[in-house]
C-alpha positions in Angstrom: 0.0 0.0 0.0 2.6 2.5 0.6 5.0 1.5 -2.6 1.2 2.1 -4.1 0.9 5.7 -2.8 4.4 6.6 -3.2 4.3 6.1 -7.0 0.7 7.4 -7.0 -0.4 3.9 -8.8 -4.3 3.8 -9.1 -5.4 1.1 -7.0 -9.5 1.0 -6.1 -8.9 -0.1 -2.6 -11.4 -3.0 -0.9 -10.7 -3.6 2.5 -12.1 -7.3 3.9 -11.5 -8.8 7.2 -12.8 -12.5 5.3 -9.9 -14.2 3.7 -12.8 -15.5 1.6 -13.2 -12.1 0.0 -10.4 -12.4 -2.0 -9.9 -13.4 -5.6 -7.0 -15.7 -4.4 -8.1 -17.3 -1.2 -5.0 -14.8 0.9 -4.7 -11.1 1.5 -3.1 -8.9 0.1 -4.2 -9.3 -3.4 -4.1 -7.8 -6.3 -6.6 -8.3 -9.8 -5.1 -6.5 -12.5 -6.4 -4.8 -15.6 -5.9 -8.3 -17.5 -7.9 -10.2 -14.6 -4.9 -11.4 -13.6 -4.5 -12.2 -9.7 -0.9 -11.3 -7.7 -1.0 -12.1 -4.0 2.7 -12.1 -3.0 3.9 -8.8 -1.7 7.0 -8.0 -3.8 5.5 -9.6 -7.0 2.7 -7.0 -6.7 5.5 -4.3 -6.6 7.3 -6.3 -9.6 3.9 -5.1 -11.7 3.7 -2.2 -10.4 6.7 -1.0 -12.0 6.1 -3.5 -15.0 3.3 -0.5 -15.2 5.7 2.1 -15.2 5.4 2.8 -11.3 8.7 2.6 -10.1 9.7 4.1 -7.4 13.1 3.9 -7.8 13.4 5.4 -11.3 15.9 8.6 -10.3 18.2 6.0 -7.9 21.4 5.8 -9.2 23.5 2.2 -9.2 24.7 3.0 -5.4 22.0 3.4 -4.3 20.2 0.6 -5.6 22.7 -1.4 -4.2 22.5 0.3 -0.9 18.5 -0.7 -1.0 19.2 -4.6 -1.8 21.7 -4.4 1.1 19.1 -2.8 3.5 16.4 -4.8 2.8 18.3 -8.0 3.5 19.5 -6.4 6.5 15.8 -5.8 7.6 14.6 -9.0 6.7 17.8 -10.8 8.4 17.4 -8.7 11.7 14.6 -6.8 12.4 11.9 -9.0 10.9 12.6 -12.4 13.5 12.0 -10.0 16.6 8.8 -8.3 15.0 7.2 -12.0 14.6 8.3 -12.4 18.1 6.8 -8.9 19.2 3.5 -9.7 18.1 3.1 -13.5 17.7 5.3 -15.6 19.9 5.4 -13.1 22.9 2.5 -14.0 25.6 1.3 -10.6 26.6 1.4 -9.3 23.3 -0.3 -11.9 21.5 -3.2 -12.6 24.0 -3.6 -8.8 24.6 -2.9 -6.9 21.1 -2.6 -9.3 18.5 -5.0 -12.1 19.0 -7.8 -9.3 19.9 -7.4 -7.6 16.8 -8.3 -10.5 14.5 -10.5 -11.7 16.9 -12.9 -8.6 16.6 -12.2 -7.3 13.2 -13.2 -11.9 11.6 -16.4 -12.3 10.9 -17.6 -15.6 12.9 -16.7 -18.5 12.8 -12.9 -17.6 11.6 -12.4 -15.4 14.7 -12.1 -18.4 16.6 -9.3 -20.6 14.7 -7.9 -18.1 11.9 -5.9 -16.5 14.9 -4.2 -19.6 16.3 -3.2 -21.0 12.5 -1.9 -17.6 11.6 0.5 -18.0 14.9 1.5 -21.3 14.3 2.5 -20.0 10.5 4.4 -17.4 11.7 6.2 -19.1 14.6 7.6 -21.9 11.6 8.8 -19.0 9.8 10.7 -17.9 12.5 12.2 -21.2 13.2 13.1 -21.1 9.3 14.7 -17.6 9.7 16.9 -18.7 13.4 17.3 -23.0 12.0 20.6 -22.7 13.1 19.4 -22.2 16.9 18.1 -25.0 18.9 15.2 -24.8 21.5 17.6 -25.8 24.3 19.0 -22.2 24.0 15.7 -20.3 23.4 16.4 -17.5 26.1 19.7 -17.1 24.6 18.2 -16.7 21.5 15.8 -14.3 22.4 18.2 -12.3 24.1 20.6 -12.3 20.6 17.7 -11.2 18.7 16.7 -8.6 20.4 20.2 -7.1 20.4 20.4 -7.4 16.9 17.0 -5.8 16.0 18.4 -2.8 18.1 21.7 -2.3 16.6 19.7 -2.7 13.3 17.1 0.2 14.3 20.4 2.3 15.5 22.1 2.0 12.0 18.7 2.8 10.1 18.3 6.0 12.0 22.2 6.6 11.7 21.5 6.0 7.8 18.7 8.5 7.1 19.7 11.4 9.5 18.2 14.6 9.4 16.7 13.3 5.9 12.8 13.0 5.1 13.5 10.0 3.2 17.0 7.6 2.8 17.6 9.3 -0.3 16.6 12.8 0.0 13.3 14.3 -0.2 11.3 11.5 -2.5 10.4 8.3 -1.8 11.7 5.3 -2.8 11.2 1.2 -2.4 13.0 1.2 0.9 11.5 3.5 2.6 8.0 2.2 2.0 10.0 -1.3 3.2 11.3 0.3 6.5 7.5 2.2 7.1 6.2 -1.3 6.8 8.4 -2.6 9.6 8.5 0.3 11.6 4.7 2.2 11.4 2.8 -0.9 13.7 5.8 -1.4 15.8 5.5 2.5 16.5 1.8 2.8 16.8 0.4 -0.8 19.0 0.1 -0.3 22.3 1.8 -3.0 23.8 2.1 -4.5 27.0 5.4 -6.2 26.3 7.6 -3.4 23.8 10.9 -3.8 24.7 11.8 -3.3 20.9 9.2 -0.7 20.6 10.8 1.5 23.6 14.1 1.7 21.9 12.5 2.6 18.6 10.9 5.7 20.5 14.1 6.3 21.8 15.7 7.0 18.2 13.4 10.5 17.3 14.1 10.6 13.4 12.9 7.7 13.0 9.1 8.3 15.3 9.5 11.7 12.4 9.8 9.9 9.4 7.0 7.4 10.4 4.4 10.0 11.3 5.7 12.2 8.7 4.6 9.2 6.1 1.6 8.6 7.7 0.2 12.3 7.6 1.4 12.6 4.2 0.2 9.3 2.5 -2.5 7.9 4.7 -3.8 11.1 5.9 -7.6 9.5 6.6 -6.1 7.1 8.7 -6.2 9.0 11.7 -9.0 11.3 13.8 -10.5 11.9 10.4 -12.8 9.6 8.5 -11.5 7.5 5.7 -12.7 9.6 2.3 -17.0 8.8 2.0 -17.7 5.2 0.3 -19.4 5.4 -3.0 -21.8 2.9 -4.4 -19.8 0.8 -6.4 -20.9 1.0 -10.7 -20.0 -0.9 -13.6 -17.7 -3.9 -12.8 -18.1 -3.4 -8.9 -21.3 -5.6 -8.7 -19.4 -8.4 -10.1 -18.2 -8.9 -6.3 -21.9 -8.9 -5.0 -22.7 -12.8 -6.0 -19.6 -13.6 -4.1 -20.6 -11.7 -1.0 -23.7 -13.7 -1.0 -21.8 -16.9 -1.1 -19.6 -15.7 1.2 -22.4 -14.9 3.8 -23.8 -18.3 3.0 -20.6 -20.3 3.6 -20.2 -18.4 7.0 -23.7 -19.1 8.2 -23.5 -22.9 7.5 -19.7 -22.9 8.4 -21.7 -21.1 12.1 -24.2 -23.9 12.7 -21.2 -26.5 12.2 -19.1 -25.1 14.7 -22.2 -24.6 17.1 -23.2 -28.0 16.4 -19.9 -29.7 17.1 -19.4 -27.4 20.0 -22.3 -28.5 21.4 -21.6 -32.4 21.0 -18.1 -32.1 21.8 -18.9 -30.6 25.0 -21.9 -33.0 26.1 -24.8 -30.2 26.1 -26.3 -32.1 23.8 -25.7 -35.9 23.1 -27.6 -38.6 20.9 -28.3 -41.6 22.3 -30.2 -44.5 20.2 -31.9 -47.2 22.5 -34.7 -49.8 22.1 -38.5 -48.8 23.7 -39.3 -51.8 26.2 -42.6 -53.9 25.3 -44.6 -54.3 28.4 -46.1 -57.9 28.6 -49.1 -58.2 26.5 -48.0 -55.4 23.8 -47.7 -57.8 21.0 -51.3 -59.0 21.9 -52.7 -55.6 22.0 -51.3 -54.7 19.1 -52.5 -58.0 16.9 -56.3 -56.9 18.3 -55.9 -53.4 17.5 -55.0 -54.7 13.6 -57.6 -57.0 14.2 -60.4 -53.9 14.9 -58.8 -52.0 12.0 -59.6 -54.5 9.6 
């Protein structure tokens, strides 16, 4: 979204809170002009600037250079402890993370997307530290978190008295660095041990609201901008709300039901009515009256 705004592409923006919303199944995702769907992150950017919205069009070979090597720095350092901010920490998760989904899903999917989304994001992390084993894990934590400071120290050493890393227009890497940087700045969380020393490092808190007033000005005490009825290709989305509202209804009565049986409030039981003596009798005579 920022890359987006930064090169002033023209993205009609839907935001969903149902995975099932989208054209691919995941969010983000992106339907292009030729109906073709992009949901990975830096292959949307990849179009983007196949479209001749590049943000990095004036950079010069240093400096592209310098953006690889940040990136990977980022993604190396600074990205293990954010998935350990939000997801792995207790507090955070339970408190900040966990609610958010929670009350932004639609029911049923508040109650498991939450938990498989962890468990996603704590594998990733394994993949990112495989060399560490869980015998060490407070070690580990410890070396992380050292790291992801000394990273945040060099970024703010890097951009300096700047608005952006390479002067005063935008490029790739700082919408990069505003991804990592804007939630870790703005969630108020009960365990920010990161998020303190990221405080700590003023041009850096600067550059963050400074993007945020300028490209996603609604996002604050105003309003968003006033919804208008969608026209034209729009209503194409409308059958697939319906479906969607139908699959979360029946996917509802599911869970209830198995909720239900799982915990004994309701239970099915098959068993055999007892004849008293001289049923079969009774029963031959009332045939008998019939006929």
């Amino acid at each position: 979204m920022t890359y987006a705004r930064f090169t002033g592409a023209p993205l009609k923006v839907h935001k969903v809170t149902n995975p099932w919303q989208s054209p691919s199944g995941t969010l983000p995702a992106l339907r292009t002009g030729h109906g073709e769907v992009i949901s990975v992150p830096h292959k949307i950017i990849t179009h983007l600037r196949k479209e001749k919205y590049n943000a990095d069009y004036d950079l010069s070979a240093r400096q592209g250079a310098d953006t690889l090597a940040f990136m990977s720095l980022l993604e190396e350092k600074l990205l293990p402890v954010l998935i350990h901010t939000f997801w792995v920490d207790t507090k955070n998760y339970v408190e900040v993370t966990r609610k958010w989904y929670a009350e932004a899903m639609p029911f049923p999917l508040n109650f498991f997307l939450p938990g498989r989304m962890q468990r996603q994001f704590m594998e990733r992390l394994q993949l990112l530290c495989g060399e560490h084993g869980p015998e060490n894990e407070e070690e580990l934590e410890k070396e992380l978190y050292q790291e992801a400071r000394e990273c945040l120290t060099l970024l703010s050493q890097r951009l300096g008295s700047q608005k952006f890393f390479f002067g005063d227009a935008p490029a790739s890497l700082d919408a990069y660095v505003f991804g990592y940087l804007a939630l870790l700045l703005q969630a108020k969380l009960p365990s920010g041990k990161l998020q303190a020393h990221l405080r700590g490092l003023h041009n850096l808190c600067a550059y963050c609201t400074h993007i945020l007033s300028l490209y996603f000005p609604w996002d604050g005490a105003e309003g968003p901008p006033p919804r208008q009825t969608p026209v034209g290709p729009e209503t194409e989305e409308e059958p697939y709300r319906r479906r969607n509202q139908v699959l979360s209804v029946l996917a509802g009565l599911a869970a209830m039901v198995g909720y239900a049986l799982l915990s004994g409030i309701v239970s099915i039981q098959r068993t055999t009515p007892a004849r008293a003596p001289g049923t079969r009798s009774l029963s031959m005579a009332e045939e008998d009256e019939e006929e």
